[in-house]
KOLDREN-603574 format. One record per residue: residue number from 1; y, z, x of N, C-alpha, C, CB in turn; residue in one letter. Coordinates in pm, whole numbers, plus 50000, padded with zeros to 5 digits. Glycine has a CB too. Layout:
NUM/Y/Z/X/Y/Z/X/Y/Z/X/Y/Z/X/a
...
END
This chain:
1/15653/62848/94754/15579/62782/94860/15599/62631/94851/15429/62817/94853/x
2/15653/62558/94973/15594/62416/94975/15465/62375/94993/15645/62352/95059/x
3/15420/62302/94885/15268/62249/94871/15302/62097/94903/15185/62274/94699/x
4/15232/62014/95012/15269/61863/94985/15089/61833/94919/15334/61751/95170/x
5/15078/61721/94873/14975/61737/94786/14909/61508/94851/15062/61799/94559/x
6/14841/61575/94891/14780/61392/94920/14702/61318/94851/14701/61366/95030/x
7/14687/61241/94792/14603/61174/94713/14638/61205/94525/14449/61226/94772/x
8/14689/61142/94442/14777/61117/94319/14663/61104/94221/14884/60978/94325/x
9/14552/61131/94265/14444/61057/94116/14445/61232/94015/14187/60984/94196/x
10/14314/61233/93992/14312/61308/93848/14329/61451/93929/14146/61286/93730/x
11/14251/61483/94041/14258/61632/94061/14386/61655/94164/14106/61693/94126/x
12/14456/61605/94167/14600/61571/94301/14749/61584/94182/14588/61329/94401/x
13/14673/61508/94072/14745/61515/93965/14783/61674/93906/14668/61432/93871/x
14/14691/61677/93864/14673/61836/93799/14712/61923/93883/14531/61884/93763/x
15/14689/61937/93975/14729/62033/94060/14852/62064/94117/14669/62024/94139/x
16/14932/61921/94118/15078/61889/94133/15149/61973/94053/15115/61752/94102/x
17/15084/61922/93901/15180/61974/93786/15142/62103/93779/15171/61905/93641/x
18/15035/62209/93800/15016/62304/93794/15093/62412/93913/14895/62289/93781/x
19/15090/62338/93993/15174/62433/94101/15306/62419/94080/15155/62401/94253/x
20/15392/62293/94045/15473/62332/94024/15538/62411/93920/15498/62271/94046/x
21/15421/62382/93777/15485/62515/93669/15458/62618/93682/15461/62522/93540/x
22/15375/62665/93789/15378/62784/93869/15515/62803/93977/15238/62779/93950/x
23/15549/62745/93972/15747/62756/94081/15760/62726/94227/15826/62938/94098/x
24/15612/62662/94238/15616/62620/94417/15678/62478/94426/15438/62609/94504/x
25/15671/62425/94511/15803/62333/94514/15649/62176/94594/16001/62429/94675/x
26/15634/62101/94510/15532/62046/94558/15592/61891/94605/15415/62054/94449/x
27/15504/61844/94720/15570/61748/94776/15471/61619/94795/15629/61803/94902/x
28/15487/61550/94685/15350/61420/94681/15346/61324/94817/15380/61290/94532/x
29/15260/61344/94928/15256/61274/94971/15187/61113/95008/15266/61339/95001/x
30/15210/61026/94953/15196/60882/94959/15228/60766/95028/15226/60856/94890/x
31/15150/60657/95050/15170/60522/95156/15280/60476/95105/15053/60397/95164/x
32/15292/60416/94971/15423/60351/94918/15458/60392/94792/15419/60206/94911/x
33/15624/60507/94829/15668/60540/94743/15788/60476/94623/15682/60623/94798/x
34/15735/60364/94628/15762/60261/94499/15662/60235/94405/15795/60128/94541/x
35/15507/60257/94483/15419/60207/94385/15300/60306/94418/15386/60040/94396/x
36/15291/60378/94369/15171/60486/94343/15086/60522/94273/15187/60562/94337/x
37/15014/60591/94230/14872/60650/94106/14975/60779/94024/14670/60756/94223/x
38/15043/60756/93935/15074/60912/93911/15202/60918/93938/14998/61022/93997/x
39/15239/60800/93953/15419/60806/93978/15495/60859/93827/15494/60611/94020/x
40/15430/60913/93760/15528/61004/93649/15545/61114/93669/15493/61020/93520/x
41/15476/61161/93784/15460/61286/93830/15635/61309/93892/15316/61292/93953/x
42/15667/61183/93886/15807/61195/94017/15908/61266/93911/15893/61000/94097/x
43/15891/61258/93790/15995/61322/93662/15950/61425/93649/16005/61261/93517/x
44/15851/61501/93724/15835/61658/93657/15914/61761/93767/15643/61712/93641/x
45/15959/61843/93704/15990/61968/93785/15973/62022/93861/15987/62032/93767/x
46/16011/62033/94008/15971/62127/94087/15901/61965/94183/15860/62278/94003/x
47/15873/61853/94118/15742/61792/94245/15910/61680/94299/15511/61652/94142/x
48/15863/61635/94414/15913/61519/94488/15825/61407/94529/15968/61563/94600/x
49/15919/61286/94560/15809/61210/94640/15814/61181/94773/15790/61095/94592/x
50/15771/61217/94828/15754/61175/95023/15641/61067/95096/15703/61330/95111/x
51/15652/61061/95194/15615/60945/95268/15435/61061/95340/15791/60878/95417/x
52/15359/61007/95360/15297/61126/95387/15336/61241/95499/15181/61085/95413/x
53/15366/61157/95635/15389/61248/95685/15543/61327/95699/15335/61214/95776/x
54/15611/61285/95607/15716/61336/95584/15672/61456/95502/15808/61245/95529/x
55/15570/61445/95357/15525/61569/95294/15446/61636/95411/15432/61543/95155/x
56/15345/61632/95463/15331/61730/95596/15447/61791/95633/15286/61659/95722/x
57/15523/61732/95713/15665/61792/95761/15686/61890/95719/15775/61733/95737/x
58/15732/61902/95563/15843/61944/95533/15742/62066/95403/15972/61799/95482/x
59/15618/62076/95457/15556/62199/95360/15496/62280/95436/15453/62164/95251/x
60/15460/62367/95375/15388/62529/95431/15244/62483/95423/15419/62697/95314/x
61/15219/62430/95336/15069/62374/95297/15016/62254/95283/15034/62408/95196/x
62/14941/62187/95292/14874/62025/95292/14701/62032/95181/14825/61972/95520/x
63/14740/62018/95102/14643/61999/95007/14566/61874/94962/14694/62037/94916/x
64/14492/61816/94998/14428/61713/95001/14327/61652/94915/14392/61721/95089/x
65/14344/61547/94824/14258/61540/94704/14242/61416/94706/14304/61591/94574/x
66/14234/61344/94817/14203/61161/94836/14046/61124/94838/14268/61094/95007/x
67/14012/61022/94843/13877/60936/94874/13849/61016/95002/13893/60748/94898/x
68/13721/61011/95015/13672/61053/95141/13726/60958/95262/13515/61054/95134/x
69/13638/60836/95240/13654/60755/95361/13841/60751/95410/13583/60585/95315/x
70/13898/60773/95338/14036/60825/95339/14088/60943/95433/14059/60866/95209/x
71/14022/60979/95477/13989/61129/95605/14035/61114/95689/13862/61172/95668/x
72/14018/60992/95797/14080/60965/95901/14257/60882/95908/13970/60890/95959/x
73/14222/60818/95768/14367/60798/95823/14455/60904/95773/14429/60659/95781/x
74/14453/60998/95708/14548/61074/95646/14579/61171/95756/14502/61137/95512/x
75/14431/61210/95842/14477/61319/95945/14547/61247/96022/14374/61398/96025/x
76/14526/61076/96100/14650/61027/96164/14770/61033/96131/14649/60927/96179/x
77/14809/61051/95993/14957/61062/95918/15043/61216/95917/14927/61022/95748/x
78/14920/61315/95924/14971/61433/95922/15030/61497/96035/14890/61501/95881/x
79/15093/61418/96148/15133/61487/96289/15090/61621/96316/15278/61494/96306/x
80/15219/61681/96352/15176/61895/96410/15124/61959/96274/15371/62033/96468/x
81/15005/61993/96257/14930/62075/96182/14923/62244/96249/14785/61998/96172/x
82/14992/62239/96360/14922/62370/96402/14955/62489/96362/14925/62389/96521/x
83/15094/62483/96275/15133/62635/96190/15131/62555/96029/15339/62728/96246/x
84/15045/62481/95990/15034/62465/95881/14880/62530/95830/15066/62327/95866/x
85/14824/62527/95676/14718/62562/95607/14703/62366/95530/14760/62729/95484/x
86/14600/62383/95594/14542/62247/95530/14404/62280/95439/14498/62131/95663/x
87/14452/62247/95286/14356/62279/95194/14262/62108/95154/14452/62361/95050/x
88/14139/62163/95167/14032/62019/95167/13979/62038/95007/13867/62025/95309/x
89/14021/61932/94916/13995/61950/94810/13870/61788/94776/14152/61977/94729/x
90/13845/61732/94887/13765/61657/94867/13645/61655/94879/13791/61596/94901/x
91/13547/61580/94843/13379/61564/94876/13364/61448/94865/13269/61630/94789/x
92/13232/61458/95021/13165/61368/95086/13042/61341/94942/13108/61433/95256/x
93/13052/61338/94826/12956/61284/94738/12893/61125/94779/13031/61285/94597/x
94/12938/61024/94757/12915/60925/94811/12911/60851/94905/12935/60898/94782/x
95/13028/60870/94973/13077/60808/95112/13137/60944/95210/13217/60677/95076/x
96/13067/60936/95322/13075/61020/95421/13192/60994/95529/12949/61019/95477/x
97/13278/61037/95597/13447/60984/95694/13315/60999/95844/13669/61167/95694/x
98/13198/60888/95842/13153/60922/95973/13201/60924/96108/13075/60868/95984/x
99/13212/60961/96164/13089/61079/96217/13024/61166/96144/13132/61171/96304/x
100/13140/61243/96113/13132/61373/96038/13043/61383/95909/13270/61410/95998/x
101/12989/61499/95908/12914/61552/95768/12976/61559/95641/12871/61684/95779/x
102/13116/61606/95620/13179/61593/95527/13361/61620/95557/13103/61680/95433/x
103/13405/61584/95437/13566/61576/95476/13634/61696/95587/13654/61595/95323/x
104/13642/61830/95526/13645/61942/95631/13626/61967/95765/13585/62006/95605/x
105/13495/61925/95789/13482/61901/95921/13587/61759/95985/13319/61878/95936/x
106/13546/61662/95935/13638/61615/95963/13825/61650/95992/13603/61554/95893/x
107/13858/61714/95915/14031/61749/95954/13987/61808/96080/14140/61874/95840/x
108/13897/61954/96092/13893/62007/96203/13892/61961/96301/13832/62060/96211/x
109/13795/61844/96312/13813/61749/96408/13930/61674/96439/13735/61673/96387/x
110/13976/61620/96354/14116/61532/96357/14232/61554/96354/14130/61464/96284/x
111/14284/61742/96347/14396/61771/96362/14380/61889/96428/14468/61768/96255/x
112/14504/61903/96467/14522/62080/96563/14575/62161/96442/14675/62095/96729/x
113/14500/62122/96343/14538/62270/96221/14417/62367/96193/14578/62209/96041/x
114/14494/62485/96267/14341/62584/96272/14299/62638/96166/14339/62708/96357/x
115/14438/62709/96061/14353/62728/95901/14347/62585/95820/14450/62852/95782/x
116/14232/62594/95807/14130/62473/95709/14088/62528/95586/13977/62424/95782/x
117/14062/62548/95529/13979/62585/95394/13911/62458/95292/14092/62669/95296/x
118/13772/62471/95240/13767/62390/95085/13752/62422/95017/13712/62314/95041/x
119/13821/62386/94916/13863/62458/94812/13898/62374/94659/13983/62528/94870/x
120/13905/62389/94563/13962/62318/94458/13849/62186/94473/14143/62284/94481/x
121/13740/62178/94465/13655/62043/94508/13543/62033/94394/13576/62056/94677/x
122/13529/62191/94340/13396/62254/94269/13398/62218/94119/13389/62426/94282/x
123/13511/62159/94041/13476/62125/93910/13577/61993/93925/13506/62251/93779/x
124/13617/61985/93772/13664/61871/93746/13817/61884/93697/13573/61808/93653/x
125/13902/61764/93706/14027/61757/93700/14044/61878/93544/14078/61576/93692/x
126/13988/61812/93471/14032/61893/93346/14070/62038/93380/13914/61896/93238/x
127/13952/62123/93446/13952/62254/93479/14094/62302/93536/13842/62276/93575/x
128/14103/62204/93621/14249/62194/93695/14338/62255/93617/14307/62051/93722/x
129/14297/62150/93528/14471/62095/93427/14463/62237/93346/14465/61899/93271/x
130/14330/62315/93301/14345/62373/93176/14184/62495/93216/14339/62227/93018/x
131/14204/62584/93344/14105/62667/93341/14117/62819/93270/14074/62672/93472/x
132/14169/62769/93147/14087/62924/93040/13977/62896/92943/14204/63005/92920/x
133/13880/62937/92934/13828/62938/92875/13797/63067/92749/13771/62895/92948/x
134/13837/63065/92640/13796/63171/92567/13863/63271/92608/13668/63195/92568/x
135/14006/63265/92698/14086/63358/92674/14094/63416/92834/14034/63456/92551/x
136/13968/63370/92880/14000/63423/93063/13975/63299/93130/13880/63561/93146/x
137/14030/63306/93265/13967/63236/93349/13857/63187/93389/13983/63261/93401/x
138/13826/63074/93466/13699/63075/93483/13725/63081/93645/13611/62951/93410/x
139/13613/63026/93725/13627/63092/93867/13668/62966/93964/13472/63172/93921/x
140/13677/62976/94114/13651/62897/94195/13588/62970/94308/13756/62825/94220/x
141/13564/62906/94386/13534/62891/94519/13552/62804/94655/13452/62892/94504/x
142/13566/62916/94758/13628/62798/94909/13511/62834/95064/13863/62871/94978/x
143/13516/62773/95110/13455/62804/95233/13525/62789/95323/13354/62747/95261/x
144/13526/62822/95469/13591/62812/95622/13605/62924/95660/13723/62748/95646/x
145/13673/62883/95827/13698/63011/95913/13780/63110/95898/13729/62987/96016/x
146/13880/63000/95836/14069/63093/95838/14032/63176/95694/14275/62942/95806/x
147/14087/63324/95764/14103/63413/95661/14241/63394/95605/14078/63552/95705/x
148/14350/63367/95635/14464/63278/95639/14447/63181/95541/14484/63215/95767/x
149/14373/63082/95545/14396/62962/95448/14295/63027/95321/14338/62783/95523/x
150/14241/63095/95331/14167/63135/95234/14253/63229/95130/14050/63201/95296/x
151/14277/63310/95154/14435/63348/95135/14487/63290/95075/14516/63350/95221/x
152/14553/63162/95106/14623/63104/95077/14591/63012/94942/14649/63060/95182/x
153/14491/62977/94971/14356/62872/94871/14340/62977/94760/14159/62833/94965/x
154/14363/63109/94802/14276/63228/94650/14443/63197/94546/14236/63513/94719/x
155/14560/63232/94636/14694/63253/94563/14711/63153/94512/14811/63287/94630/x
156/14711/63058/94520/14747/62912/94455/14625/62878/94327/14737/62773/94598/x
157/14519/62900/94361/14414/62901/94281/14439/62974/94123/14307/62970/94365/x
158/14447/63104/94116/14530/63257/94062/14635/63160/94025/14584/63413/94192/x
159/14761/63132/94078/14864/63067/94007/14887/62974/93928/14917/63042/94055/x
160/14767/62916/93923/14715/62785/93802/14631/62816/93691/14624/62669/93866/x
161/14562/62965/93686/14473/63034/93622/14368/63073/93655/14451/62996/93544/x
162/14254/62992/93760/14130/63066/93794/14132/63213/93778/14095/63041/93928/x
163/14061/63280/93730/14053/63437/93757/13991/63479/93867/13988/63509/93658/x
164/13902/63433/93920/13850/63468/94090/13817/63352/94148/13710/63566/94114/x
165/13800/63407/94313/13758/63299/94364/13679/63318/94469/13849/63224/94390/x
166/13570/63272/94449/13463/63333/94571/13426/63280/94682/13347/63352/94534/x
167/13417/63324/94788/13395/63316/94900/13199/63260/94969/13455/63459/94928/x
168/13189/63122/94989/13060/63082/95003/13028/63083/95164/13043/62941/94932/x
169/13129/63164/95228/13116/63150/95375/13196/63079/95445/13010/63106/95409/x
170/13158/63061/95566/13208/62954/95689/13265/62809/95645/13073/62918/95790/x
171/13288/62767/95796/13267/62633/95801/13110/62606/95802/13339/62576/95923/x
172/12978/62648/95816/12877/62607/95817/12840/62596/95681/12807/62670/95894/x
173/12890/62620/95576/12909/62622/95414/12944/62515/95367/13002/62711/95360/x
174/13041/62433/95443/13107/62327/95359/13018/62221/95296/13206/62256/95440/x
175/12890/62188/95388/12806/62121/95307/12717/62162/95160/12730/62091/95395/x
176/12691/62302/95162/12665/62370/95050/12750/62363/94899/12668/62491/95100/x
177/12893/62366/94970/12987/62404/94902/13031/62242/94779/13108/62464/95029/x
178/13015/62146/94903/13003/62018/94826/12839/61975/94773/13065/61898/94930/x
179/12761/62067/94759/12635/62038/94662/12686/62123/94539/12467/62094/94727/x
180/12723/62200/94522/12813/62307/94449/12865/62197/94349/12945/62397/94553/x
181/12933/62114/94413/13055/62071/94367/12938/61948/94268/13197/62011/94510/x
182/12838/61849/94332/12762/61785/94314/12650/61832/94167/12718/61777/94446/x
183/12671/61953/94214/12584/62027/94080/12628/62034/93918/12575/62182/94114/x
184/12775/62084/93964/12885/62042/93842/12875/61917/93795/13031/62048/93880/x
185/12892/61820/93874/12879/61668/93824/12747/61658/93785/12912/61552/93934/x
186/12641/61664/93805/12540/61660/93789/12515/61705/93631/12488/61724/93892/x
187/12545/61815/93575/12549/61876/93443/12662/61808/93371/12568/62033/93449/x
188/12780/61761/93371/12871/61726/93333/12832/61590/93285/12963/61747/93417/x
189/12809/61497/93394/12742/61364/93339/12642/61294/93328/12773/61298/93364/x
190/12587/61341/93443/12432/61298/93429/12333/61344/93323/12367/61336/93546/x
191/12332/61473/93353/12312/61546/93203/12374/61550/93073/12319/61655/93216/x
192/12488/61504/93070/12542/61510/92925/12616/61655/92861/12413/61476/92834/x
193/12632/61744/92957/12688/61883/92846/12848/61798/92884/12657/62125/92921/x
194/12933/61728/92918/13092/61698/92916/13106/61752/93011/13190/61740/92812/x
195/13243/61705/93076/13353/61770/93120/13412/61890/93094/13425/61709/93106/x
196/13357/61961/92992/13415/62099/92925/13388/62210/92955/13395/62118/92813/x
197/13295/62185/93072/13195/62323/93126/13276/62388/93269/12999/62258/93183/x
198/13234/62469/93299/13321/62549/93383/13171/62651/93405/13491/62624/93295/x
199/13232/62774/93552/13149/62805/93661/13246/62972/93609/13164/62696/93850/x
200/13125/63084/93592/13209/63228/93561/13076/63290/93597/13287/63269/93384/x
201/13127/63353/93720/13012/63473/93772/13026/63545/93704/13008/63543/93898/x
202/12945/63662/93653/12911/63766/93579/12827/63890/93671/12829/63705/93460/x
203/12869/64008/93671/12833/64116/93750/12823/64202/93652/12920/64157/93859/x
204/12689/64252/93683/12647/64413/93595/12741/64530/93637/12474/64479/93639/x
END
């Protein structure tokens, strides 16, 4: 699969390198590809560097892991979305892309790409980089309409290690989904248990 991947910081990072040592062919997309966050990423295997909307172009998927307020211009960069899967890996934690309630809604709004999903938003880069814990996976979760991008969001997820990935609903979820995400942080630093914690449903 072509993955182009937007935004180079810690969870854009991880996910780069994880998909591609999974064998998808990932395509960093960035403002200036001379000077970037993560430009060592350009020596690993399997990733490239592109212009953004050149990585749009030229992938099956658009995975998104930038600043919020960052929302609007990236959907201006991403031209024809309409046979693409645009994965929203960001949260409206601090700063909101207003109008909108949170990033997700926003693409919907700002591009003609009908599968949306969020996804990859719910823990922290580390998890990314390194989700086994004690020998299994630990989990994720996505919300939206497209059964399609969800799909798509579970396989890529699975190909980096998560062992499941659960389903929190709709697009009327996405705000839930980023308290979710808020809750993690919340235990991680505010509270003090680290970065080391991770999310594993358990069923009788």
């Amino acid at each position: 699969m072509k993955i182009a991947i937007i935004g180079t910081g810690n969870v854009g990072s991880a996910l780069a390198k994880g998909f591609a040592k999974a064998g998808h062919q990932v395509l960093l997309g960035v403002r200036n590809k001379n000077d970037f966050k993560g430009s060592d990423l350009a020596n690993e295997k399997n990733i490239s560097v592109q212009t953004i909307s050149e990585a749009a172009s030229f992938s099956d998927v658009v995975l998104i892991a930038a600043v919020p307020q960052a929302a609007k211009e990236i959907a201006a960069q991403l031209g024809d979305m309409s046979n693409k899967v645009i994965i929203d890996a960001m949260n409206s934690v601090r700063v909101k892309p207003e109008p909108f309630s949170n990033t997700t809604e926003a693409l919907m709004n700002l591009t003609n790409c009908k599968d949306i999903v969020k996804c990859f938003n719910t823990t922290g880069a580390e998890n990314m980089s390194n989700p086994i814990y004690h020998g299994r996976g630990i989990d994720l979760f996505y919300a939206g309409d497209s059964e399609k991008a969800k799909k798509v969001a579970e396989q890529l997820a699975k190909d980096v290690g998560f062992e499941n990935v659960y389903n929190f609903g709709g697009s009327d979820k996405f705000n839930l989904l980023e308290q979710f995400a808020i809750s993690w942080i919340n235990l991680a630093m505010m509270q003090g248990y680290g970065r080391g914690i991770a999310v594993k449903i358990l069923k009788r």
